[in-house]
C-alpha positions in Angstrom: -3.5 10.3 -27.5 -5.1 9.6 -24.1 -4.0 12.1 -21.1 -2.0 9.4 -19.7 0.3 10.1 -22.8 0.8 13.6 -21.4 1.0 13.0 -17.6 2.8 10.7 -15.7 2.4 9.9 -12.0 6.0 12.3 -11.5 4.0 14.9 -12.9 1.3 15.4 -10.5 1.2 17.8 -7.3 -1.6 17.1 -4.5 -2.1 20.4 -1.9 0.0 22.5 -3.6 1.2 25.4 -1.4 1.2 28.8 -3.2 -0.3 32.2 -2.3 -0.3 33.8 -5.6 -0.3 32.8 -9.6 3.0 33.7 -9.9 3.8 31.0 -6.8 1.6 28.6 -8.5 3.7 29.0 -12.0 7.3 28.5 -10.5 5.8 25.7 -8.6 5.2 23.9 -12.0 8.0 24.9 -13.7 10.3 23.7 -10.6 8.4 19.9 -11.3 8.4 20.3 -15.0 11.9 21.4 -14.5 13.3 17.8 -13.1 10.8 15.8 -16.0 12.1 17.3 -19.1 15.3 18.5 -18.1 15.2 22.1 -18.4 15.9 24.8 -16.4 13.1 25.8 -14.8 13.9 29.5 -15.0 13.4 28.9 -18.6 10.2 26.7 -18.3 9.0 30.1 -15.8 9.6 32.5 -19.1 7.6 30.9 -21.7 4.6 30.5 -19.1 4.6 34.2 -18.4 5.2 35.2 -22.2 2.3 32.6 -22.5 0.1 34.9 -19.4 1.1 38.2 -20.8 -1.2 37.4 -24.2 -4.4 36.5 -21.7 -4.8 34.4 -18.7 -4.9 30.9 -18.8 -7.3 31.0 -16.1 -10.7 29.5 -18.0 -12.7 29.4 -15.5 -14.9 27.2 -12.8 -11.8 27.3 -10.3 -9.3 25.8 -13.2 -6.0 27.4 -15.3 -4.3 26.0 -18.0 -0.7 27.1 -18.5 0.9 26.2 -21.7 3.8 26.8 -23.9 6.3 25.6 -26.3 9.4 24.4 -25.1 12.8 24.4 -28.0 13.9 21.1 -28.5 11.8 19.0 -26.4 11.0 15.7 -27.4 7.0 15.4 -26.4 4.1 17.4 -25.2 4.7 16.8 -20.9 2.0 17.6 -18.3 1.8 18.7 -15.1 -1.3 18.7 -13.3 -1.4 20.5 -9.3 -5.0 20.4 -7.0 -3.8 24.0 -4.7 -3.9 23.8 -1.1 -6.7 27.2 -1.2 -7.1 29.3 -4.2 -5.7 31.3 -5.9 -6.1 34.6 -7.8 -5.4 33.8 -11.5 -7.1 36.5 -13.6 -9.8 34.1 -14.2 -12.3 34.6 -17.3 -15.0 34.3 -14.7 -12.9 36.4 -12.0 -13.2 33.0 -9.7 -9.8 31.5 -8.3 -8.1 28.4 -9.4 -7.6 25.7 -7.3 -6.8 22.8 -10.1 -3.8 23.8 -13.0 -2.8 21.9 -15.5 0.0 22.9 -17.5 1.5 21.5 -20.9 4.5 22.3 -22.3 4.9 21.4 -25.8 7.5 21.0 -29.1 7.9 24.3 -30.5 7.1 22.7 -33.4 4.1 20.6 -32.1 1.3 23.4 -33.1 -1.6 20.7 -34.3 -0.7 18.3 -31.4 -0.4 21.1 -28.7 -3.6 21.9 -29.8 -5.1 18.1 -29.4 -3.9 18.2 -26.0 -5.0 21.4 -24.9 -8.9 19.9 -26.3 -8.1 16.9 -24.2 -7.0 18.6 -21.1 -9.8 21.1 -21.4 -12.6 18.1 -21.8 -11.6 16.9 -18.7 -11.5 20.0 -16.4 -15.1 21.3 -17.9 -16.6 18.1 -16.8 -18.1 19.2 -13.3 -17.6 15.5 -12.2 -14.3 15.2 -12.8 -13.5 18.5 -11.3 -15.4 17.9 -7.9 -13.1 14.0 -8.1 -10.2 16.0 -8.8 -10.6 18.5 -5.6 -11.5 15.6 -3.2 -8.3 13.2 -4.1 -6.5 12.6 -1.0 -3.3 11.7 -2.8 -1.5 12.4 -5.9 -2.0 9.0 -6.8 -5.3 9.4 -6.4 -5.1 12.7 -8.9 -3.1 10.8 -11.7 -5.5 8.0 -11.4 -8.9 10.3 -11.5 -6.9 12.3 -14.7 -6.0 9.2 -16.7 -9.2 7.3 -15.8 -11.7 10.0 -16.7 -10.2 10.2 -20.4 -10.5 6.4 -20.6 -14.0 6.8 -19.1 -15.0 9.8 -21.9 -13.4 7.9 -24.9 -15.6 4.9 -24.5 
């Protein structure tokens, strides 16, 4: 499972306008919202629950929202570079500028878990991070994502 499994190009969001975590979060559940089908209401809930157990902010200016999703099919990705930072109860008490959330099976514990690893690899490599914050286009963000896990698993 390459990142390209978990993200398509629908599911990216370059300059993402938002003033707050909160902001951020209904952004991605609005997109996530139109690629799984859901309600994004619904998709809003299970990140909170998800926040209210520890942030998802890990740190170096990155967040990664997750949760499990009844009835959905696969693990879906959405990955946002914000417009300016944002507060995000960060581990290191820095604001996030890149989020990537997943949104798994509720049954998909050892695969949620694969992702999350995969995701994670990516967004600790400094590289990766600094390409990530100077793509001009979300093209340009899918393409840096999906490449950078092709370029690690060689």
């Amino acid at each position: 499972m390459g990142l390209e499994d978990l993200l398509s190009p629908q599911g990216v969001i370059h300059n993402l306008r938002a003033s707050c975590k909160r902001e951020a979060l209904q952004a991605l559940a609005d997109k996530a919202s139109g690629l799984i089908d859901r309600p994004a209401a619904d998709i809003m809930s299970t990140l909170l629950e998800r926040e209210q157990l520890g942030s998802t902010g890990v740190g170096d200016g990155v967040a990664l929202p997750h949760g499990k999703i009844e009835g959905l099919g696969k693990i879906v990705g959405v990955l946002a570079r914000l417009e300016a930072p944002v507060s995000f109860d960060a581990l290191d008490d820095q604001p996030v500028d890149l989020v990537f959330m997943l949104l798994a099976p509720a049954n998909a514990t050892a695969a949620h878990l694969k992702a999350l690893a995969k995701v994670s690899r990516l967004l600790r490599d400094e590289d990766a991070r600094e390409a990530l914050r100077g793509a001009d286009s979300a093209e340009a963000l899918f393409a840096i994502a999906t490449a950078d896990q092709k370029h690690h698993a060689a």
